[in-house]
Structures are given as C-alpha cells and as structure tokens.
N, C-alpha and C positions, 0 to 999 in steps of 0.2 A: 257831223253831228249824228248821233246814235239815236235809231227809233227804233221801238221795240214793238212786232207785228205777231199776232198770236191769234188764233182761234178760240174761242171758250163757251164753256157749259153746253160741251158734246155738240159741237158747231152752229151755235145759235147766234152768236154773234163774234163778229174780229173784230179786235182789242189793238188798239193804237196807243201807245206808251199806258196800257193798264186803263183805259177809258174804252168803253163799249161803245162804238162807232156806228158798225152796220149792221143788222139783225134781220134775219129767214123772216118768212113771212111779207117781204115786200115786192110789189109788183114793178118787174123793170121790162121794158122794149126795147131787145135786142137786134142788133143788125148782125144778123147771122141765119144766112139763107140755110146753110148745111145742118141746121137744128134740127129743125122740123119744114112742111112743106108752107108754111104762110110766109110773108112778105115780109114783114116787121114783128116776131112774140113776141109777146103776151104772158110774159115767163115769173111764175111765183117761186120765190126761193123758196128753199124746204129746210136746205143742209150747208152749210158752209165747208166746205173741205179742207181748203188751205186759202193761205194768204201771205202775198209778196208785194215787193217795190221792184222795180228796173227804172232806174232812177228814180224821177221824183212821183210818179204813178202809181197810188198802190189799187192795186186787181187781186179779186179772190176766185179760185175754182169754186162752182157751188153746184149741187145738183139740186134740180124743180121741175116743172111743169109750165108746159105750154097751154093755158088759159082755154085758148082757144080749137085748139083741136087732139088737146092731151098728150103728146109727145112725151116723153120725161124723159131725166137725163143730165150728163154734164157737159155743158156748152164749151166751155174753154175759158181760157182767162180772163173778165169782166173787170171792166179798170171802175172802181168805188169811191175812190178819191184820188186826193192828190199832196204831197208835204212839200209845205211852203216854210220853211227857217223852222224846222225841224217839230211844225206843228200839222196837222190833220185837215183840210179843208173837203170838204165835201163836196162827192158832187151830183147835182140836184137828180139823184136817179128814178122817180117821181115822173120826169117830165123831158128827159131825155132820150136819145137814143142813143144805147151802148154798144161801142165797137169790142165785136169778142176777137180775140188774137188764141190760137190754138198752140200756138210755140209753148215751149216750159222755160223760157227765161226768165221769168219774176222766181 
C-alpha cells in the first residue's frame, strides 16, 4: 500500500496521504544527549525539513530550539507516527519521549 509523505506550506507541517498531521510549533522531549547539554530537551519545532518511513515509522528531520538552554538546530530523525493498513496513527508527542536516530535511512 502506497502512502504519500510530504512537507508543506514552506515546512510547517508534513502531509500524510494530503492530511496535515504534524505541525512546527510543538513542544517534543527528545532523548538525544548529542543536542544540546540537558538530559532530556525541551525542543520547540520551528521548521520541518523532510519526512520519511523505514517501514512502518514515519520521522521528520526538523530544526528548533532547546527551551531550556537555547541550543538550536537539527537533531536527526524524530519518529512522529506510525502507519498502521496504510493509515497515519499518531504518536502522543505531547507526553512522550522521542528517540532521535541520526542515520538518513528514512
């Protein structure tokens, strides 16, 4: 099954089959010590850059800021959902903690 993953309106949100899924401006805590020096950021998206699957996983590159001690920057690959029978499920990044992966396989 075919999903179609896109960035839009100059990377303010990525587009899951033409529906606006994830949008800058949201505050995620990253587990990604190499960011910046705190333990867990604090991280405001700003930009969305790109956006991929590796398999059922979809992660967007995005440059933001560290909340907490101002860092800025682009972390690596931030997994945002997930496609479950070729639909979008989200996931709760609100209240999570996101593993960033630095690889470029998405």
């Amino acid at each position: 099954m075919s999903v179609s993953l896109r960035v839009l309106d100059d990377g303010a949100w990525v587009s899951v089959n033409d529906a606006r899924e994830v949008s800058v401006s949201e505050l995620w805590r990253l587990d990604d010590p190499s960011f910046c020096g705190c333990d867990l950021p604090d991280f405001v998206v700003e930009n969305v850059l790109s956006v991929g699957a590796d398999g059922r996983t979809v992660a967007a590159k995005v440059y933001g800021q560290c909340i907490a001690c101002g860092e800025t920057g682009v972390p690596g690959w931030v997994p945002v959902g997930r496609l479950s029978d070729g639909e979008f499920v989200d996931i709760d990044r609100e209240h999570a903690v996101l593993p960033v992966h630095t690889d470029d396989s998405n």
